[in-house]
C-alpha positions, 0 to 999 in steps of 0.5 A, spaced: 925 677 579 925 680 586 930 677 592 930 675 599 933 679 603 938 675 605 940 677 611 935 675 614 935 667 611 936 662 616 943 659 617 940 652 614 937 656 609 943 659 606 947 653 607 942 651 602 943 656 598 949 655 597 949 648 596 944 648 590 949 654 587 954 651 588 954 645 585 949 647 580 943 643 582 939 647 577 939 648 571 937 655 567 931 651 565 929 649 571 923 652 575 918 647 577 920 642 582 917 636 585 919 635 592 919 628 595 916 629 603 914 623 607 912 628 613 919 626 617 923 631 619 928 632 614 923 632 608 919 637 612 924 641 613 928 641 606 919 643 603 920 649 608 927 652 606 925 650 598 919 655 600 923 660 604 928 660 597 922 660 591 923 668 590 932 667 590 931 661 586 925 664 581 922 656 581 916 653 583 914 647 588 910 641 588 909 637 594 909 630 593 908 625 599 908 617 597 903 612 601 906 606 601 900 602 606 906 598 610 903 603 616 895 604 615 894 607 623 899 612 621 899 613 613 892 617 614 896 623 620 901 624 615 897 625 610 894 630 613 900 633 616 904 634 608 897 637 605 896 641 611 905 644 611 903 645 603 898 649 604 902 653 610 908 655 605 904 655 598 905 650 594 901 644 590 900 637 593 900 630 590 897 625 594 900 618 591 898 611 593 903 604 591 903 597 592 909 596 596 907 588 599 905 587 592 911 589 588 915 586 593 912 580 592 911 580 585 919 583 584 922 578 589 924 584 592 925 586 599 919 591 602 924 597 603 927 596 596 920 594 593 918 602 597 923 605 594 923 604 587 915 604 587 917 612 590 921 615 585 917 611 580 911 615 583 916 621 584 917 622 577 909 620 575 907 626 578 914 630 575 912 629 568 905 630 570 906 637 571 912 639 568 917 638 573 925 637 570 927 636 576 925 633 583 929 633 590 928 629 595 932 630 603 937 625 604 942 628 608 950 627 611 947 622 616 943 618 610 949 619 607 954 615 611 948 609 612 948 608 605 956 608 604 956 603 610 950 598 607 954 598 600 961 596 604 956 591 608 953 588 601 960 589 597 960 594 593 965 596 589 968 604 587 962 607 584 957 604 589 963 607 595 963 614 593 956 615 595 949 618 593 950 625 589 948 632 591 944 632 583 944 625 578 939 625 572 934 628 575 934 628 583 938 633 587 939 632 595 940 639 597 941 636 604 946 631 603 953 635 606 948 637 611 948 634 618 941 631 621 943 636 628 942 642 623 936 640 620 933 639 627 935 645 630 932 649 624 925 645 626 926 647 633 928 654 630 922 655 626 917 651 631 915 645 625 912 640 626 914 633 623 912 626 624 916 620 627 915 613 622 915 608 626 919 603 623 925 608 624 927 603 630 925 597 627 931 593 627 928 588 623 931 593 617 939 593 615 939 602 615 936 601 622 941 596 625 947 601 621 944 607 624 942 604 631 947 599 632 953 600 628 954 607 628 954 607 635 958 602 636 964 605 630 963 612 634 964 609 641 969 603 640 973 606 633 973 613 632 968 619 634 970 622 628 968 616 623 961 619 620 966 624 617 972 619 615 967 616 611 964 622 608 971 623 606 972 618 603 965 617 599 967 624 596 975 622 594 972 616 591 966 620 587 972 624 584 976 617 581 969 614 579 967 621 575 974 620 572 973 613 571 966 614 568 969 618 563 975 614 561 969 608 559 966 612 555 972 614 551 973 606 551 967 604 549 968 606 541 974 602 541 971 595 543 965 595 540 966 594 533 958 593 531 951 594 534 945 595 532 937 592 532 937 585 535 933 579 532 925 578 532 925 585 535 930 584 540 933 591 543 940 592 540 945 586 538 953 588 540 959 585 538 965 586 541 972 586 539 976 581 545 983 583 543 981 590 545 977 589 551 982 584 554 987 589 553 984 595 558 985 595 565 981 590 569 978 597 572 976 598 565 974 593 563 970 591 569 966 598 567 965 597 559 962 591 561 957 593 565 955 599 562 953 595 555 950 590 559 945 596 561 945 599 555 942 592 551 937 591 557 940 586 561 942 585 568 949 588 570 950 584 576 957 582 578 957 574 576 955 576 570 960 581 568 966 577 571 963 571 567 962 576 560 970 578 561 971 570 563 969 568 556 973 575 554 980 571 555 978 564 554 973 562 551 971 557 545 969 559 539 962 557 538 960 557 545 955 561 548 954 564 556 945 564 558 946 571 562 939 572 565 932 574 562 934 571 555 940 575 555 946 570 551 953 572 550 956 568 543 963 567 544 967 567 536 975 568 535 976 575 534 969 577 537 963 577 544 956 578 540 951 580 546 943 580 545 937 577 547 936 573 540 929 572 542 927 579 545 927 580 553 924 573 557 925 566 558 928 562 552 932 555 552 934 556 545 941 556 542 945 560 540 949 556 535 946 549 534 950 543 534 956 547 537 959 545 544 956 549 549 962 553 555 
């Protein structure tokens, strides 16, 4: 296949390029990509250089903008803009509508949660649609440093403090450890047009303070150098949790002595040997908890994970712990049984009958 000259790249654009080489955020078998883009700035800007790259990085593009219905007097110019930017630089497009108020309602989740995971669950819809391994969507070094700061705020431990990745599972952020200045500057250069969401000023939303109020205020007050301390620190911590991720893992084995299908087509059942477990590092034991509790399909929550290693140390022989969903956790001498006896869903029922509850 033949290259662009590269000579005559953007700076952005090859900066880009030597990002997604760099850190390998393609594979040998990815060659069609989904790109999120709502029509801003830095999504708009990451579909024209992903464009401007096709040839060098021998893929395909599909453009994929998310209606989420919280701005009806906007939704429709932004519509039009993605379709029209798509048809500029030659690529597909994909229209999608969701229910964000409803899910949110329905899901008890903040709107901004609620659009958030209605977009990527759209993002992925069209992804296996058209055979897309991959999707890449725009955040970028200020994103970045919002998000590290909003986990600080919610109490966020190592993993959730080291921040977004420039690739995980399928999601690549070519534009992370890139500056919103740049990026700017390169739809200045080019003379592109994007759109202004609104709701990027509303202070009613937490990202908005940070960004607005917060930011602004560490910067002029603290240190002007506070957005790259903290990125800094997102990529120090990043390196320790890839350690630590692999350290569970090789953990794992040694405390779960038995797993398998659950009762009355439950997901899985594990058993899990308490000696060994009390006998990790806390930092350890805190991560082996949490990863089983995804793996059987529960809540991995912070309360639940203490509690889990509470029962670990000290609890009775025959008591039980209700998690969430129907999710229990049976205490014995030697061993923690963790399943959902009745499958996922509310139950009331007993572990152990006629045994004393913790």
């Amino acid at each position: 296949m033949e290259s662009v000259n590269l000579s005559i790249l953007h700076s952005l654009e090859q900066l880009t390029l030597n990002r997604i080489r760099g850190d390998r955020l393609l594979g040998p078998g990815d060659s069609v990509l989904v790109v999120g883009v709502s029509g801003g700035p830095d999504s708009v800007a990451l579909l024209h250089v992903l464009a401007g790259l096709r040839r060098e990085l021998g893929i395909s593009l599909v453009a994929v903008h998310v209606v989420h219905g919280l701005r009806p007097l906007e939704s429709e110019a932004e519509v039009n803009l993605v379709r029209a930017l798509a048809q500029q630089v030659g690529t597909g497009c994909e229209i999608v509508s969701v229910p964000v108020r409803e899910h949110a309602r329905a899901s008890k989740l903040s709107l901004e949660h609620a659009a958030r995971e209605l977009r990527y669950e759209a993002l992925r819809r069209v992804a296996a649609a058209c055979g897309a391994g991959v999707i890449a969507v725009a955040h970028t070094a200020d994103d970045q440093v919002e998000e590290i700061l909003i986990r600080l705020l919610r109490g966020g431990g190592r993993m959730a403090l080291s921040g977004m990745r420039t690739r995980r599972a399928d999601l690549i952020r070519p534009f992370l450890h890139i500056e919103k200045t740049r990026i700017l500057e390169y739809l200045r250069d080019k003379s592109i047009r994007y759109s202004d969401d609104s709701t990027n000023a509303d202070l009613r939303y937490l990202r908005n303070r940070v960004r607005h109020r917060l930011l602004p205020y560490l910067e002029e007050h603290f240190d002007r150098g506070v957005r790259q301390a903290l990125r800094k620190t997102a990529d120090c911590l990043a390196e320790d949790e890839s350690l630590l991720a692999a350290l569970t893992d090789q953990a794992i084995p040694e405390v779960v002595s038995q797993s398998g299908p659950g009762e009355k087509g439950a997901p899985i059942r594990l058993e899990l040997k308490r000696a060994a477990l009390v006998g990790k590092p806390m930092a350890l034991q805190r991560r082996i908890i949490e990863k089983l509790l995804w793996q059987v399909g529960g809540r991995a929550s912070y309360p639940h994970i203490l509690k889990v290693l509470d029962a670990a140390r000290n609890g009775k022989t025959g008591s039980e712990l209700h998690l969430s969903g129907g999710l229990r956790l049976g205490v014995q001498r030697e061993y923690l049984e963790l399943l959902f006896p009745e499958g996922p869903g509310p139950w009331r029922g007993r572990l152990y009958p006629g045994k004393g509850r913790e």
